[in-house]
N, C-alpha and C positions, 0 to 999 in steps of 0.2 A: 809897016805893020807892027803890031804889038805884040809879041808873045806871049800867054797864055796858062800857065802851068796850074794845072789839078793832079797833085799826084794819088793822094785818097782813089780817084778815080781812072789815073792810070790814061789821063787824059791830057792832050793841049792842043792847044787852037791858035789860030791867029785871027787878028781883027783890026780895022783899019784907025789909025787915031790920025789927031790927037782927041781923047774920048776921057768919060769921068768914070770911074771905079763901077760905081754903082750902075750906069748901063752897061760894061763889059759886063757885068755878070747876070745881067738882064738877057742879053744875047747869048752868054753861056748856060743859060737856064737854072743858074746857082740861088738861091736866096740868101739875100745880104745877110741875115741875123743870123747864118747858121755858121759863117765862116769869118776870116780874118783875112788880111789883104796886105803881099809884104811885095818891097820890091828889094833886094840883097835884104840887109838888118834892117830895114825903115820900113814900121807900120804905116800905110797907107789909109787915109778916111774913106768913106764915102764918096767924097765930092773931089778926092785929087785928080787930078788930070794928068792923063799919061799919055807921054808922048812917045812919036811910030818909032821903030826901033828899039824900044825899053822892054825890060820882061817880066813877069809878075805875076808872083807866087799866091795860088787861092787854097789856103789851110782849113781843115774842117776843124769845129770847135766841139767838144767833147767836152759831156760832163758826168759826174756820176756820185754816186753817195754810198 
């Protein structure tokens, strides 16, 4: 299983891989454009593949003026 982390929302899941960024968060109900995808210090794409056991941080992206 892959672990999950939304801390913004105080949430985490698990989900089966080995699976690409961009359906984990299709599953978690997240929109890709609004967030960033880290696993420790390493931004992760779209399209990486994470494998079962790995855990992986989904950051909201904040802007403002």
């Amino acid at each position: 299983m892959i672990r999950v982390r939304i801390p913004q929302k105080e949430k985490e899941i698990e989900v089966r891989g080995p699976r690409r960024v961009m359906d984990i968060l299709a599953e978690a109900g997240v929109r890709p454009a609004t967030v960033i995808v880290t696993q420790g210090r390493k931004l992760l794409t779209k399209d990486h593949r994470v494998q079962d056991g790995e855990t992986i941080d989904v950051i909201s992206v904040v802007s403002g003026g």
